[in-house]
C-alpha positions in Angstrom: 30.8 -2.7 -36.0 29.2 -5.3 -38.5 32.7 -7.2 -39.0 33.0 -7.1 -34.8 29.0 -8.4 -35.0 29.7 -11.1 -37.6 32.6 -12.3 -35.7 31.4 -12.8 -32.2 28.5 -14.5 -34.0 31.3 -17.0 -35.5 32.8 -17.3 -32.1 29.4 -18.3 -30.7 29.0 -21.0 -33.5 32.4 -22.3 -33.3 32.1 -22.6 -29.6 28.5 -24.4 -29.8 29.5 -26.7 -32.8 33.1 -27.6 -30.2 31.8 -31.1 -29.9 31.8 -32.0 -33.6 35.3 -30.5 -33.9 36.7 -32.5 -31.3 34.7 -36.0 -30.7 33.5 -36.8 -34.2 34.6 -39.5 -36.3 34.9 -37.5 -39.7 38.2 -36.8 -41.0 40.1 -33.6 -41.0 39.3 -32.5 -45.0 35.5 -33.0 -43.9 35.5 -30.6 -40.5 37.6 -27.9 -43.0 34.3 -28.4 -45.2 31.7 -27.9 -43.0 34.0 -25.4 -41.2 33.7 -23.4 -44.2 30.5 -24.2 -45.2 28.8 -22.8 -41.8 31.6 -20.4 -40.5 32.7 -18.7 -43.9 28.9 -17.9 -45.3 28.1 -16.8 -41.8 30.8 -14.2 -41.9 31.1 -13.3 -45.4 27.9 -13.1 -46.6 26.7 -10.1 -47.9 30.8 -8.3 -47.6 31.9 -9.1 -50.9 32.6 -5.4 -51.7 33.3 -4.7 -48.2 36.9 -3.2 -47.6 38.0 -4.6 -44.7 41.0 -2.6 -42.2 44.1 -4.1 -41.2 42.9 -4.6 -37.5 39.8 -6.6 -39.1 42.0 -8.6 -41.2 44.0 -9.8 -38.0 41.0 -10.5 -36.1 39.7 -13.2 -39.0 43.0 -14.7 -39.3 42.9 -14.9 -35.5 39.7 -16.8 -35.8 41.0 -19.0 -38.7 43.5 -19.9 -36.4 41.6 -20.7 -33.4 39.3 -23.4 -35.8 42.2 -24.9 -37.5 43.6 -25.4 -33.7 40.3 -26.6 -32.4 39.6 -29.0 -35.5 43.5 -30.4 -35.6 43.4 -31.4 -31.8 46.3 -28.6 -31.2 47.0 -26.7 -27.8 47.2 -23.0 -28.4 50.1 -20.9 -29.2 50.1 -19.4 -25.7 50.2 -23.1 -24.3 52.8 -25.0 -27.2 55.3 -22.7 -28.5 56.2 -25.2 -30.8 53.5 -25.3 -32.6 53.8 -21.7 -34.6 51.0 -20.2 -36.8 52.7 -21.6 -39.8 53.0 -24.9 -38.6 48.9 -25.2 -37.9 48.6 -23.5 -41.8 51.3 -26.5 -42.9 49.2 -29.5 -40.9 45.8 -28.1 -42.3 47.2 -28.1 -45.7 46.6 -24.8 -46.5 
């Protein structure tokens, strides 16, 4: 219940700080920064020793995937089946 919590609280951010991902005039490497800067502390803070379950593991990477999407300008996967998961970890340098 605290990983679901945490998450929808990430959502909520991710969602309210959409403007900055898509209409600012920073480059990609600085929206990964502040991406992890807000996003990752507000998750992971306080679950170092946490042991996280398979299903909870594909819900962050989900989310990982949805801001790497959102801060490279890229349709979703349901949308552009050309643009696979690997591609958006290739273009996001990762």
């Amino acid at each position: 219940t605290e990983i679901n919590r945490r998450l929808s609280e990430a959502m909520f951010t991710m969602e309210r700080l959409d403007t900055f991902w898509r209409h600012s005039n920073c480059n990609i490497a600085t929206k990964m920064q502040v991406a992890r800067a807000v996003l990752a502390t507000k998750l992971f803070y306080g679950l170092e020793s946490a042991q996280l379950g398979e299903g909870a593991i594909r819900r962050l990477e989900t989310l990982q995937l949805k801001l790497f999407r959102k801060i490279l300008k890229m349709k979703t996967l349901y949308v552009d089946r050309e643009n696979t998961n690997n591609e958006v970890y290739r273009k996001a340098n990762i």
